[in-house]
C-alpha positions as CSV (number, residue, x, y, z in Angstrom):
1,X,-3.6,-3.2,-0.7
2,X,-4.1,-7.3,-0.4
3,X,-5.7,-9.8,1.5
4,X,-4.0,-9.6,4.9
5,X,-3.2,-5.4,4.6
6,X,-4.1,-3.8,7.9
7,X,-6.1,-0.8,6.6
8,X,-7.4,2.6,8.6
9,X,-10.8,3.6,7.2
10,X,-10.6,7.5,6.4
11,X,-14.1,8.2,5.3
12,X,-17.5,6.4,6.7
13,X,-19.5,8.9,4.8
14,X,-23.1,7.9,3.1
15,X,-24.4,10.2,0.7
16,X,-28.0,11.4,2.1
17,X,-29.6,9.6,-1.3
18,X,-27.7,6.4,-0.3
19,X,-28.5,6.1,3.2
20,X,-31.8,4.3,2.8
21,X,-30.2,1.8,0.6
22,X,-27.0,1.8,2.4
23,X,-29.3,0.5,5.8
24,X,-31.3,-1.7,3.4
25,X,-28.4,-3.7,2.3
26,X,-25.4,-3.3,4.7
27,X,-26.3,-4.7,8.2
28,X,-22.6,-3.5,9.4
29,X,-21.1,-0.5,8.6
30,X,-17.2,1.0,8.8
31,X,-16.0,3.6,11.4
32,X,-14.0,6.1,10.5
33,X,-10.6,6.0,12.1
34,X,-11.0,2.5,13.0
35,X,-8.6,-0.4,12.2
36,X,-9.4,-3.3,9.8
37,X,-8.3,-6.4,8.2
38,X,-8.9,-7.2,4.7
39,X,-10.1,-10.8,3.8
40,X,-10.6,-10.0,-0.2
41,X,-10.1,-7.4,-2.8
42,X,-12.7,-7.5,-5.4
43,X,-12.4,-6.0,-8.9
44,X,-15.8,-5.5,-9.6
45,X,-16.0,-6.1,-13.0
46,X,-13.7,-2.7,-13.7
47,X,-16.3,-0.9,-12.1
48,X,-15.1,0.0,-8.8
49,X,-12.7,-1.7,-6.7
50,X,-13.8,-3.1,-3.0
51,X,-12.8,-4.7,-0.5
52,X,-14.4,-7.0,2.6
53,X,-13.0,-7.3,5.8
54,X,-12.3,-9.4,8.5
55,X,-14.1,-7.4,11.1
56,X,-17.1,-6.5,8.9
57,X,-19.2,-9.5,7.5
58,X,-22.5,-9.1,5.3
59,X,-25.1,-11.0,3.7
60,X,-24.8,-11.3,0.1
61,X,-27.4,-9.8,-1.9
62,X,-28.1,-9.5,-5.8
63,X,-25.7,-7.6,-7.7
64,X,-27.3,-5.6,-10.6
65,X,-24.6,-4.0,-11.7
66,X,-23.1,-7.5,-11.9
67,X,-24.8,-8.9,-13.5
68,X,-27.6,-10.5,-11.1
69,X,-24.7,-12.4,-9.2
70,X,-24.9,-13.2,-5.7
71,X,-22.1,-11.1,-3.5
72,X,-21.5,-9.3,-0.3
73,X,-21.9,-5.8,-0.6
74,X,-17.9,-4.1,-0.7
75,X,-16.4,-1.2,0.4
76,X,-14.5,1.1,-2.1
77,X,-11.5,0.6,-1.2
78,X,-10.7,4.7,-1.5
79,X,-12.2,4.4,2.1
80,X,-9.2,3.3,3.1
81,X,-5.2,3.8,3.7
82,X,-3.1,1.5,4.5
83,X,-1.3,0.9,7.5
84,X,2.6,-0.5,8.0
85,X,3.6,-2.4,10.7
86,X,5.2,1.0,12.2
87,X,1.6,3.0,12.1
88,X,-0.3,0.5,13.4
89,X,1.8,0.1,16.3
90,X,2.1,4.0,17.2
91,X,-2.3,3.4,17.2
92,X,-2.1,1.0,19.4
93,X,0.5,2.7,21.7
94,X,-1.9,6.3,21.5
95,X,-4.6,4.0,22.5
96,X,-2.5,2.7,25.7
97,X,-2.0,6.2,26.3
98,X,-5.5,7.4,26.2
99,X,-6.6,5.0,28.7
């Protein structure tokens, strides 16, 4: 995955120990089995790798685990799969369909 990669987010999940911090930090969320663009792929320091997205903007905050450093909070990017041209075009044709 890249900046640019039209991804499908597979899992929107917060751990029931994570969700107060997961409201507290994150003012947007991701849906599961919606569509999004991503805008930057961040490393992390090796610790885990995340991504942001087009769709889904947050404030930065503090990163301890960083080191102090300001940054929007990421999404692991295992939330994701990515999407070719092909599969993103037979969602949007389903979604046609649907309505």
């Amino acid at each position: 995955m890249k900046v640019g990669s039209r991804v499908l987010c597979t899992d929107s999940s917060i751990k029931a120990s994570e969700i107060f911090m997961v409201s507290r930090v994150y003012s947007m969320w991701v849906d599961k089995g919606s569509e999004y663009t991503i805008r930057e792929v961040l490393d992390n320091d090796g610790i885990v790798t995340g991504v942001l997205l087009d769709e889904v903007i947050n404030d930065p905050i503090p990163q301890e685990l960083l080191g102090g450093r300001m940054q929007e909070p990421a999404f692991r990017i295992t939330r994701f799969q990515e999407l070719h041209e092909d599969m993103a075009e037979v969602n949007q044709q389903q979604e046609v369909c649907q309505n």
